[in-house]
KELUM-12336 format. One record per residue (C-alpha): residue in three letters; x, y, z. Coordinates in steps of 0.02 Angstrom, whole numbers, padded with zeros to 5 digits, always signed. Layout:
N
alaXYZ...
//
This chain:
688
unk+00000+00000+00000unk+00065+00169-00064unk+00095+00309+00075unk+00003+00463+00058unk+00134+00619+00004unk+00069+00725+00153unk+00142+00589+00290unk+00283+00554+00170unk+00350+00713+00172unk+00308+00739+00369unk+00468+00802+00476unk+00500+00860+00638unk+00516+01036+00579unk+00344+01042+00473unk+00263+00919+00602unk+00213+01055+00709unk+00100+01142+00543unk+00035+01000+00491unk-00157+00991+00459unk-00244+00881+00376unk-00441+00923+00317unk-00509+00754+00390unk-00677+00720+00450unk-00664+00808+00600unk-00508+00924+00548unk-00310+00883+00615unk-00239+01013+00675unk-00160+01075+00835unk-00308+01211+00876unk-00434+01095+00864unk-00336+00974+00961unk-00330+01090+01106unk-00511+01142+01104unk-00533+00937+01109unk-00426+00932+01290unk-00526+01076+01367unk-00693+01010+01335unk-00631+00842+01418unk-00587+00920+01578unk-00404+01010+01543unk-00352+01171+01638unk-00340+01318+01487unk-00198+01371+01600unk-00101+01223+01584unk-00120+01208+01404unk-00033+01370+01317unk-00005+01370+01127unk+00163+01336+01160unk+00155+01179+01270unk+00017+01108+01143unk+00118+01156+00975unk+00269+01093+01074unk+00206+00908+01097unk+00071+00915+00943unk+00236+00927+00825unk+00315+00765+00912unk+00159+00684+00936unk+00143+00696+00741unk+00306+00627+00691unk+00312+00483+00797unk+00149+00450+00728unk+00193+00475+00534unk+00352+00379+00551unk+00241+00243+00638unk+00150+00246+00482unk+00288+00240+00368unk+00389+00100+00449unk+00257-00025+00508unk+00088+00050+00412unk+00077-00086+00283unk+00121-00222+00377unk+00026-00188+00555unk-00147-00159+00408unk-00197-00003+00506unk-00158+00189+00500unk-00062+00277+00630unk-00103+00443+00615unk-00268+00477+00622unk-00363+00612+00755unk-00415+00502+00885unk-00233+00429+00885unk-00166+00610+00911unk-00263+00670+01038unk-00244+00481+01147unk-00062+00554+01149unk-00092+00727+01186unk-00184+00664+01337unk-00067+00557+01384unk+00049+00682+01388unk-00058+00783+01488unk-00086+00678+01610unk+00117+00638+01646unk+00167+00805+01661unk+00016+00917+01708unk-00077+00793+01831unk+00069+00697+01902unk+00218+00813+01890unk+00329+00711+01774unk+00466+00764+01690unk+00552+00720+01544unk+00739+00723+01527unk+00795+00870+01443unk+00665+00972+01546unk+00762+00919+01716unk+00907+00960+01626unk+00853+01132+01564unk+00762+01152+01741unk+00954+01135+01833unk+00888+00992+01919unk+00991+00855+01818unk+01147+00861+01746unk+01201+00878+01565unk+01323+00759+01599unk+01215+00605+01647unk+01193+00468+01498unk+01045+00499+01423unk+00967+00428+01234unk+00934+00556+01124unk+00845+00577+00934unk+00918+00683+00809unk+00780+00771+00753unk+00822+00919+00633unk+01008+00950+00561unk+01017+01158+00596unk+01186+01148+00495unk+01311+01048+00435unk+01444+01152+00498unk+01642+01187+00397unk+01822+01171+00448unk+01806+01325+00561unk+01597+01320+00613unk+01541+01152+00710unk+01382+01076+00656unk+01230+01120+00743unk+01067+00972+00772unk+00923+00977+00854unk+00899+00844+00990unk+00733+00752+01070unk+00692+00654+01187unk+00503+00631+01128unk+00428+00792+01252unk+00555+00925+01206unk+00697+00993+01106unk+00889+01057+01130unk+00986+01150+01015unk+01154+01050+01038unk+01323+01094+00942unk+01456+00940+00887unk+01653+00949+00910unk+01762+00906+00756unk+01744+00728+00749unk+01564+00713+00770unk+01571+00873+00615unk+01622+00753+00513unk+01516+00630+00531unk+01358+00756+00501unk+01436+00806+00342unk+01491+00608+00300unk+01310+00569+00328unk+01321+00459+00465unk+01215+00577+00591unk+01065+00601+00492unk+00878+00640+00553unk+00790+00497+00644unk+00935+00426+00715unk+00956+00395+00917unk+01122+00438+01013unk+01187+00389+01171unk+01255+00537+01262unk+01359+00560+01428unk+01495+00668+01482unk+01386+00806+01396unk+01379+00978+01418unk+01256+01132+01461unk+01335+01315+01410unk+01269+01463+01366unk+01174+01515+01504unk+01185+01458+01680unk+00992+01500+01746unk+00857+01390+01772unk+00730+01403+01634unk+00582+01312+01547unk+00614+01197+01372unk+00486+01338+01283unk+00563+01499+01358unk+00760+01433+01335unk+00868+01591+01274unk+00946+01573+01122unk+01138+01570+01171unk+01074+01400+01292unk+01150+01261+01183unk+01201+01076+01234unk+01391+01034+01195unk+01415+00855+01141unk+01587+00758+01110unk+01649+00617+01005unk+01698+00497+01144unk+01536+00512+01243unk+01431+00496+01080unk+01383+00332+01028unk+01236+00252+00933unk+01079+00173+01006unk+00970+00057+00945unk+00804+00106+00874unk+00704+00026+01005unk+00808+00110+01126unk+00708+00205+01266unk+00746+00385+01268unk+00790+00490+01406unk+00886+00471+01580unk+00966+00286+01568unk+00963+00166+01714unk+01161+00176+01706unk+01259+00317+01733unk+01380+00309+01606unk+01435+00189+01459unk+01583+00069+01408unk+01680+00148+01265unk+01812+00026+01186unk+02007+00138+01198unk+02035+00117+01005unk+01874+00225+00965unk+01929+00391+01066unk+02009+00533+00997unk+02112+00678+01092unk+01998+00797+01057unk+01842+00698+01070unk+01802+00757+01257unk+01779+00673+01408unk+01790+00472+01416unk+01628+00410+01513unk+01705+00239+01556unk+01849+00108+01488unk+01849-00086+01536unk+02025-00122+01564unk+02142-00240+01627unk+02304-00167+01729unk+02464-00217+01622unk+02603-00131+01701unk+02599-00017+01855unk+02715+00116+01876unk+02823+00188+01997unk+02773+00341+02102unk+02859+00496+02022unk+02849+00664+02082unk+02855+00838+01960unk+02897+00989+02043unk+02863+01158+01975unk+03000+01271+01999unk+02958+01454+01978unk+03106+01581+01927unk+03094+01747+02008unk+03078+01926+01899unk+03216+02008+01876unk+03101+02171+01904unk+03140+02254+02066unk+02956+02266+02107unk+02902+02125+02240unk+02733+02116+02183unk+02772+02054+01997unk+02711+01905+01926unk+02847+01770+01893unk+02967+01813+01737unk+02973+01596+01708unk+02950+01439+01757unk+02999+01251+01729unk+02961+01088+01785unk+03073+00924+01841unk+03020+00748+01862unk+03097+00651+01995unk+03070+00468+02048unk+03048+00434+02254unk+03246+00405+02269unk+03279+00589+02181unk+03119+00654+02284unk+03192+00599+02438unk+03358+00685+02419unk+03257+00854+02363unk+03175+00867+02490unk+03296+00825+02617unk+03402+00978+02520unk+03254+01098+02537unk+03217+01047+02722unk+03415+01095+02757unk+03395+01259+02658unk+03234+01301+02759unk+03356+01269+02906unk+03491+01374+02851unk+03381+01514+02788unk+03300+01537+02970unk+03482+01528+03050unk+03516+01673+02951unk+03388+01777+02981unk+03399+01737+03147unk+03594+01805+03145unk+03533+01952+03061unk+03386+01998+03176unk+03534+01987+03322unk+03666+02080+03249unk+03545+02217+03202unk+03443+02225+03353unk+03547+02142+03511unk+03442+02092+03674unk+03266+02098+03536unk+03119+02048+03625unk+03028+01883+03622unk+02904+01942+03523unk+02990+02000+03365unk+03098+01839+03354unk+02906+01757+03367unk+02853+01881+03205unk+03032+01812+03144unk+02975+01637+03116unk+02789+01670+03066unk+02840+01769+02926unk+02994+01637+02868unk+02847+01506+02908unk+02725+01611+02761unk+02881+01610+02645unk+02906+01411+02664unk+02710+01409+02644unk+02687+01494+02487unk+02814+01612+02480unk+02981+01606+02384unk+03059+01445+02507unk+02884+01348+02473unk+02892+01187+02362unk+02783+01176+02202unk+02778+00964+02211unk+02624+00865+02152unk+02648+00653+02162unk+02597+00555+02012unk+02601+00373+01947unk+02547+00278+01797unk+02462+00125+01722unk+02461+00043+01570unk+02315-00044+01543unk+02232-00152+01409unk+02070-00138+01324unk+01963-00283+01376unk+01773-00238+01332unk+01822-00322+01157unk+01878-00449+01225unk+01801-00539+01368unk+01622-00508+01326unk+01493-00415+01228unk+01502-00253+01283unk+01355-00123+01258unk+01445-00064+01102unk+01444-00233+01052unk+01235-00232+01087unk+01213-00078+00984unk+01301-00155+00839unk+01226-00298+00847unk+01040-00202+00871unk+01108-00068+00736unk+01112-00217+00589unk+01042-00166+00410unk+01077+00021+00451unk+01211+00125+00351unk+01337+00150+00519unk+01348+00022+00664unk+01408+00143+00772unk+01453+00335+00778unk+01634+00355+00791unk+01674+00182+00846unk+01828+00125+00724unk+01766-00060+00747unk+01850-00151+00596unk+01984-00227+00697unk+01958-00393+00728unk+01899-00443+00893unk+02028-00498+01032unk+02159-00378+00942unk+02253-00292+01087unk+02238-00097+01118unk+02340-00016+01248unk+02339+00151+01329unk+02426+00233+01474unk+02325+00313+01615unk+02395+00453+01715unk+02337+00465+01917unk+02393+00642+01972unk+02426+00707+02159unk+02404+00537+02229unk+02503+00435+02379unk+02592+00290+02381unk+02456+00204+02461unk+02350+00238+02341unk+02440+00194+02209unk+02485+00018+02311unk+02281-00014+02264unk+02323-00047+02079unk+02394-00249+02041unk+02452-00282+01883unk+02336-00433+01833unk+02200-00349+01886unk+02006-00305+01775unk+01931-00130+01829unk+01820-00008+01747unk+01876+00189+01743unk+01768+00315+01730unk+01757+00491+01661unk+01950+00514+01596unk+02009+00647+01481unk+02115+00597+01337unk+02278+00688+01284unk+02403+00621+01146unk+02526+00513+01181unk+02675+00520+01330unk+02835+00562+01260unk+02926+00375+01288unk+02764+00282+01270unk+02713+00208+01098unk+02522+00132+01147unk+02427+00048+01016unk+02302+00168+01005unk+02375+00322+00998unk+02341+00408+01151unk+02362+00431+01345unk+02226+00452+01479unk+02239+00577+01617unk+02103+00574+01780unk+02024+00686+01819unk+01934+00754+01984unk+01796+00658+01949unk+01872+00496+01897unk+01814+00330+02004unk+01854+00160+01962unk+01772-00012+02009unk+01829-00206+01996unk+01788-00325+01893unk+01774-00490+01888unk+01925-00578+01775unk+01841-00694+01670unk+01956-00826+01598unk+01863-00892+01447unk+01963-00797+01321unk+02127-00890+01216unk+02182-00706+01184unk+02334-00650+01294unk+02267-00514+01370unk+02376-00478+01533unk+02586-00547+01516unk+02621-00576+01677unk+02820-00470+01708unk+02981-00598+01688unk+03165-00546+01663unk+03210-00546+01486unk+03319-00654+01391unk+03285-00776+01526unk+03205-00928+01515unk+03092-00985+01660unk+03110-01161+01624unk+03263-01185+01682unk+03331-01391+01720unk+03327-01417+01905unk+03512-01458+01867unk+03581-01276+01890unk+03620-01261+01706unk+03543-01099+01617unk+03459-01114+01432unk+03454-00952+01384unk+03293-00879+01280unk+03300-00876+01085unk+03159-00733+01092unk+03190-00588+01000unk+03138-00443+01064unk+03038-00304+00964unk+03074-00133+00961unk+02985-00034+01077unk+02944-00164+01211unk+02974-00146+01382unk+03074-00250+01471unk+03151-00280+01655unk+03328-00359+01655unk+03458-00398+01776unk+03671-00354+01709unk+03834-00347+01749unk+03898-00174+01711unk+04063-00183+01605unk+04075-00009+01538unk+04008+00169+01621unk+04025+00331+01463unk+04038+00509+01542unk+03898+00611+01579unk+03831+00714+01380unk+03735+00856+01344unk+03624+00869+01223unk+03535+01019+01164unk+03349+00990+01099unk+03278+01088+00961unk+03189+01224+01077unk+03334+01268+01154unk+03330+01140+01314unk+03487+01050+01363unk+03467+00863+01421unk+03617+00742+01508unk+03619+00557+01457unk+03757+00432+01490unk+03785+00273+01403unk+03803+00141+01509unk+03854-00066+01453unk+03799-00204+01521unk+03801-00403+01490unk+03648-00513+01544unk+03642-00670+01599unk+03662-00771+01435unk+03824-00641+01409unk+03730-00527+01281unk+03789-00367+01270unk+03673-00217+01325unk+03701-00032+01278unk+03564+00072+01391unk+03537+00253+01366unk+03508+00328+01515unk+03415+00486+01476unk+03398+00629+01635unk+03518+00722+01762unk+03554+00641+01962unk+03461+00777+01993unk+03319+00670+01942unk+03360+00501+01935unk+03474+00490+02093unk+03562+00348+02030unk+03759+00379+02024unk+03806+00280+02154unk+03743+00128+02086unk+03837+00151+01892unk+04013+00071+01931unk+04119-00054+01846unk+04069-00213+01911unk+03903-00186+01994unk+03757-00294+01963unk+03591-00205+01917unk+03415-00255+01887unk+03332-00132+01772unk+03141-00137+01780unk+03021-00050+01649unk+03165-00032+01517unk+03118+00013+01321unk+03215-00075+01179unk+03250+00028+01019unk+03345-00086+00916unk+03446-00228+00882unk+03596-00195+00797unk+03648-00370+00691unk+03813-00317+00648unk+03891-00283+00826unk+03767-00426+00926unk+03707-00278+01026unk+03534-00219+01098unk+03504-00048+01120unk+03417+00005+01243unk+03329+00177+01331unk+03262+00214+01495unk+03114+00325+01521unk+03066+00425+01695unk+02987+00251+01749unk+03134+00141+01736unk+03172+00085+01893unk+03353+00035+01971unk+03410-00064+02081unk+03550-00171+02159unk+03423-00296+02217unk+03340-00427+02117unk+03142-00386+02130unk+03041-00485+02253unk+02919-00523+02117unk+03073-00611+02017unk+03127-00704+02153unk+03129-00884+02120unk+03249-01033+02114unk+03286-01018+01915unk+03327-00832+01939unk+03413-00844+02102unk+03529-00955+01998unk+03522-00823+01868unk+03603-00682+01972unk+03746-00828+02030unk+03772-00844+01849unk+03784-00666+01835unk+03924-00628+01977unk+04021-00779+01868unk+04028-00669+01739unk+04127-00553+01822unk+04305-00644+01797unk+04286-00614+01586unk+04215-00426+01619unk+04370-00346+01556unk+04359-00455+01391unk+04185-00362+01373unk+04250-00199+01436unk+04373-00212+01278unk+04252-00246+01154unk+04138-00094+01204unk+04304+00016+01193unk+04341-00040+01010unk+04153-00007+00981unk+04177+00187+01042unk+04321+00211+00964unk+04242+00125+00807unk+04370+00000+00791unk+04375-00116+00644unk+04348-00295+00748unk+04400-00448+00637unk+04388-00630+00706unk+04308-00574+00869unk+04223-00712+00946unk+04067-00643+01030unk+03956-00760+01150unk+03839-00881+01068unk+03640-00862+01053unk+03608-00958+00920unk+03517-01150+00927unk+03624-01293+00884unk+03602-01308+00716unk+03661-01150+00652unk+03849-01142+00584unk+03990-01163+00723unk+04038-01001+00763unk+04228-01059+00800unk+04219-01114+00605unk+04151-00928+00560unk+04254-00757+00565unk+04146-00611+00619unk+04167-00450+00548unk+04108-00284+00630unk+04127-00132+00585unk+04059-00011+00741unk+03976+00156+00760unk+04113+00314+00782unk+03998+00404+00903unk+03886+00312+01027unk+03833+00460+01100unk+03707+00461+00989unk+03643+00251+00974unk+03519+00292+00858unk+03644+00335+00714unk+03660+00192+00582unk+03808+00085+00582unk+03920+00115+00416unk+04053+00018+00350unk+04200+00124+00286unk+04262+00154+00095unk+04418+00115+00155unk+04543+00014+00035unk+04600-00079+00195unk+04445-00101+00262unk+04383-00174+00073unk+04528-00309+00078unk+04493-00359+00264unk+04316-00410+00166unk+04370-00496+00049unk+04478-00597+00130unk+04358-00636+00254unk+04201-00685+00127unk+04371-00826+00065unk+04352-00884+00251unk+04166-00891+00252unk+04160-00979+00087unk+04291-01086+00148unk+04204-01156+00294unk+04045-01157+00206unk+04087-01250+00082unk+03965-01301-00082unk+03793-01330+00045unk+03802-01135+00052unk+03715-01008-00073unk+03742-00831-00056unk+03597-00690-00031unk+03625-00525-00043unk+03608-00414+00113unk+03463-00313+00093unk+03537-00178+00210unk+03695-00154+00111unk+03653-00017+00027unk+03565+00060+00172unk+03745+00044+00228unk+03827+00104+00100unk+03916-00062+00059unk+03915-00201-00054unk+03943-00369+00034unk+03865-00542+00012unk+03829-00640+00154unk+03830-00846+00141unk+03664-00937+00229unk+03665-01124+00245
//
C-alpha cells in the first residue's frame, strides 16, 4: 500500500504545521479545544506547550505509519490517535508532575552530563572546517539546540548523523546560560555541547531519556584527543608504575618590584629516590635560611624581645608556605592498561552493533573493523596521589575507569592506540570480575628478559632464543662492564638534556648498551653506575637490535626503575641461579670492557668471537670469522652503523668472505644483504 505524500514528506520541523482536512479536521487548535472540553485546565495548556508536543506527537505518529503502516494493516495517524497522545501527555506532566529528561536538565535539576538517549531530530547545519555543526535533539517531550566537536562534524557532513537517528550521550555539556529556565522559554545562546567519545549510537528501540546507568563502556581504540571526556573504559592493569613526583620550579623577575608576577617557570620529574634527596636539600635550606635571619635579627637589634623573634619565624613560616622557600611538588604514577570490553564479553557497544544491523553505520565514531581480541593499549595518568593509593592498583587486575580525559601520547610511550589518559577530579574506578574464557593474551604476567623460566633443576641456564621487538618494555638484571661520561644534548627548543651510556652483559652474556636519559638531579642513581656492579633494570624500552655488533640498544624513560636488588616479584629458584650466573661473569668482564672500547672508538673488529645465542644447528661459530665494523659516536645510538670506503677495510672483506666460503663450503648459497646499501656497502653474506 502506497503512502500518502502528506505523511511522506512529514518532519519534525513541518510536524508542528501540519493539518490535515479530515472528517473532524487535524490540527493543533482543534486538538486543544478537544482537551478543554474533556476536563483540561486552559492554563495548563498554552499554545506553546500544545504546538510543542502536537509537533512530536505527529512525527512519531507519521514515522509509525511509514515503517510499520503496511504491515501492522492499520493507519497511525489519524485524530483520535493524536489526541490519545496529547492526553497522555497531559496527564504525565500536568496531573502527576513528570518530567522528561531534557526538561530536568534545562530546569538545573539534572545534569548535562548524565547518559541519556537522544533523537536527532532536525540537522540546523552541517557546519565547515572553522563552524561546528549544529542538530536539534529530542527526547520525545522537548527539544535542545546542541552543537558537535570536530569529529562528530564530520560525521554530520559524512552522513552518518542524519535525522531519525538515536544517540547515546554522557559526559555532555550545558553552556550558554547558567539559569534555570523552561524547554519553551530557553534563550537562544542555551546550547548543549556534545563530544565524540561520549557519543555513541543506540538502537532504534532504545528508550529515550535518563538511562538506568550512569555512564557507558567505550572501547580505547574509538577515542580521539579531542573527542572530550571518556565516560568509562573496561581495562585490565598491564604494568603499574612507579610513584614519580614533578615539581614546578618558579624563577623569580628580575624586576625590582616584589609584587610582579613570575618572569618563568619550569618543571622536573623526579622518581621517590631523587624526591627523597630534594627534599631533604630543601628541608636543610629552610634550616639554614632561618639561621640566618635569625643572625641578622641579632646583629641588628641585640637583646630583641621575644616577640619580634616570634614575628621572625611566622613570617619565614609564610615564605616556606607559599612564599619564595615553598615547594611547588604534586605526586603522580601511571598505568598501562589493556582494552578488555572487546575482548572478554559483549560489551554495550557490542549490543548496539549488533541491534544497529541493516543500518548505514553500526556505530558513531566507533573504528570497529579490527578484529575482535586484537590488543589496544593506553597509558592512564593518576595525578597528586600517595603511595598508598597507588599500592591499590595490581598488575593482573580487570577494573572499569570512569570519566577520563584523553591527551596524545607520553613522550617515551608508543600505545597501540595512539593516546594517553589523564584522571580527572571526577574519575572513580570499580573491579571486575576476570573472566578466563578468552585464548587471547590479554595480561603478560612481568619476567626478566632473555631468561628462560624453564630452567633444568640441574643448575644449568638455557638461555631464551626470543627476540625482542622494538619498543617493548622490558626488566633485566646485568653486569655493568663499561660506564661513558655524563653528555649534553641540546633539543631543538633550546633545552639542554644529560644522558650517559652505560654497558651491560645479561645473563646469557649478551651485550646491552642502555641510554640513560635525565640528570642525578632526577634520577638519583650515580652511586649505583660502577664497573662491576650488578643491576636489575625494571620498565626498560628497547629501540633496536643492531645485527652487525650482537648488541641491543636500549633507553630508559622516567619510569625505569634501578636497583642493586633482584625484585621480590622475580625471586625464584631459576633466577636466584640467574644472578649466581651473573656474579660468574665477572672474571671475563674486562674481555667485554674491551670490546665496548673498540666499539667507541669504532674500531675495525675482525675474528672477534662474541658469546653464542644461536640454537644448535646454526653454523659453528669457531668455524666462522665475524666482521664488525662499529659506530664512531655512541653518543648518539640511534645513528646507523656504516662500514667504511676504506681500501683496507675493502681487503679485510674480501679476505674474510674466502674464510666464510671456505668453511661453508658447496651446501652454502649466497643472498644478498638487503641492508647493504642502506649501509653504503656491497657485501654478500653466505646462509646455509
Amino acid at each position: 500500500e502506497s503512502i500518502p505524500d502528506h505523511i511522506r514528506n512529514i518532519t519534525s520541523a513541518s510536524a508542528a504545521s501540519f493539518q490535515v482536512s479530515t472528517d473532524p479536521p487535524l490540527n493543533w487548535q482543534l486538538v486543544r479545544e478537544r482537551l478543554i472540553e474533556l476536563g483540561a485546565d486552559p492554563q495548563f495548556l498554552s499554545d506553546a506547550w500544545v504546538q510543542n508536543h502536537y509537533r512530536w506527537v505527529i512525527w512519531k505518529l507519521a514515522s509509525y505509519q511509514r515503517r510499520f503502516g503496511s504491515a501492522a494493516g492499520c493507519e497511525f495517524l489519524t485524530f483520535d490517535k493524536v489526541l490519545d497522545n496529547m492526553k497522555y501527555r497531559y496527564e504525565r506532566e500536568v496531573n502527576k508532575g513528570e518530567r522528561s529528561a531534557l526538561k530536568k536538565v534545562y530546569e538545573r535539576d539534572e545534569l548535562a552530563s548524565r547518559f541519556m538517549i537522544l533523537c536527532v531530530a532536525f540537522i540546523l547545519n552541517r557546519g565547515s572546517d572553522v563552524k561546528p555543526a549544529e542538530l536539534e535533539l529530542s527526547d520525545g517531550w522537548y527539544s535542545i539546540r546542541t552543537v558537535l566537536d570536530r569529529k562528530l562534524t564530520q560525521l554530520v557532513q559524512q552522513g552518518k548523523l542524519y535525522e531519525g537517528l538515536k544517540l547515546r550521550i554522557a559526559c555532555a555539556e550545558l553552556k550558554g546560560d547558567s539559569n534555570p529556565c523552561s524547554p519553551l522559554e530557553a534563550p537562544a545562546a542555551l546550547a548543549l555541547h556534545i563530544h565524540a567519545n561520549g557519543t555513541r549510537r543506540a538502537p532504534c528501540h532504545a528508550k529515550m531519556g535518563f538511562q538506568a546507568d550512569k555512564v557507558f563502556v567505550v572501547s580505547v581504540a574509538s577515542l580521539v584527543a579531542d573527542g572530550g571526556m571518556v565516560p568509562a573504559i573496561d581495562v585490565i592493569v598491564s604494568r603499574k608504575y612507579p610513584m614519580l613526583y614533578m615539581e614546578t620550579i618558579v624563577a623569580p623577575s628580575e624586576t625590582s618590584d616584589a609584587s610582579s608576577m613570575p618572569s618563568s617557570s619550569r618543571r622536573i620529574t623526579r622518581n621517590d629516590r631523587a624526591e627523597d634527596v630534594a627534599a631533604r636539600h630543601h628541608e636543610e635550606r629552610i634550616k639554614e635560611e632561618l639561621s640566618k635571619r635569625l643572625m641578622n635579627l641579632e646583629s641588628s637589634s641585640p637583646g630583641c624581645s621575644q616577640s619580634i623573634s616570634e614575628s621572625i619565624r611566622e613570617q619565614f613560616m609564610d615564605d616556606v608556605r607559599s612564599g619564595p622557600l615553598s615547594r611547588h611538588v604534586a605526586g603522580f604514577f601511571r598505568i598501562k592498561a589493556v582494552d578488555a570490553s572487546l575482548i572478554f564479553e559483549s560489551t554495550i557497544e557490542a549490543c548496539a552493533v549488533q541491534s544497529a544491523k541493516g543500518n548505514e553505520t553500526a556505530m558513531v565514531a566507533e573504528p570497529t573493523s579490527e578484529p575482535l581480541g586484537q590488543r589496544h593499549e593506553t597509558v592512564i595518568t593518576f595525578w597528586r596521589k600517595s603511595e598508598e593509593e597507588r599500592d591499590m592498583w595490581r598488575e593482573g587486575s580487570r577494573v572499569r575507569i570512569y570519566c577520563l580525559l584523553p591527551v596524545r601520547n607520553l613522550g617515551g610511550f608508543q600505545t597501540s592506540s595512539g593516546l594517553s589518559l589523564n584522571a580527572t577530579k571526577g574519575t572513580f574506578c570499580s573491579p571486575r570480575a576476570l573472566s578466563l574464557s578468552s585464548s587471547i593474551p590479554v595480561f603478560v604476567p612481568r619476567k626478566l628478559a632473555w631468561y628462560n623460566e624453564n630452567a633444568p633443576a640441574d643448575g644449568s641456564l638455557i638461555p631464551s632464543e626470543l627476540h625482542i621487538e622494538p619498543n617493548s618494555e622490558i626488566d633485566m638484571l646485568g653486569l655493568v662492564v663499561y660506564v661513558d661520561s655524563v653528555q649534553n644534548q641540546v633539543s631543538k627548543g633550546g633545552r639542554e638534556t644529560q644522558y650517559q651510556n652505560v654497558f651491560l652483559i645479561s645473563f646469557d652474556q649478551r651485550l646491552i648498551a642502555v641510554e640513560i636519559w635525565g640528570s642525578d638531579d632526577q634520577l638519583a642513581i650515580g652511586t649505583m653506575l660502577k664497573k662491576g656492579a650488578i643491576l636489575s633494570i625494571a620498565n626498560l624500552t628497547v629501540k633496536r637490535f643492531d645485527s652487525k655488533l650482537n648488541l641491543y640498544h636500549c633507553c630508559t624513560t622516567e619510569h625505569t626503575v634501578f636497583s642493586c636488588n633482584v625484585p621480590n616479584r622475580h625471586i625464584t629458584n631459576s633466577m636466584s641461579r640467574a644472578w649466581q650466573k651473573i656474579e660468574e661473569l665477572s672474571s671475563c668482564m674486562t674481555q667485554y670492557e674491551l670490546r665496548v672500547v673498540d666499539i667507541l672508538n669504532g674500531n675495525l673488529v675482525v675474528n672477534e668471537t662474541v658469546p653464542s645465542h644461536t640454537n644448535s644447528n646454526t653454523v659453528n661459530e669457531d668455524d666462522v670469522v665475524t666482521i664488525m665494523q662499529t659506530d664512531t659516536d655512541l653518543g648518539n645510538i640511534d645513528t646507523d652503523i656504516c662500514m667504511s670506503a676504506d681500501s683496507v677495510i675493502d681487503e679485510a672483506i674480501i679476505h674474510a668472505m674466502d674464510a666464510i666460503d671456505a668453511v661453508i663450503g658447496s651446501t652454502a648459497t649466497k643472498t644478498h644483504r638487503p641492508d647493504c646499501d642502506e649501509y653504503g656497502c656491497v657485501c654478500d653474506i653466505a646462509e646455509v
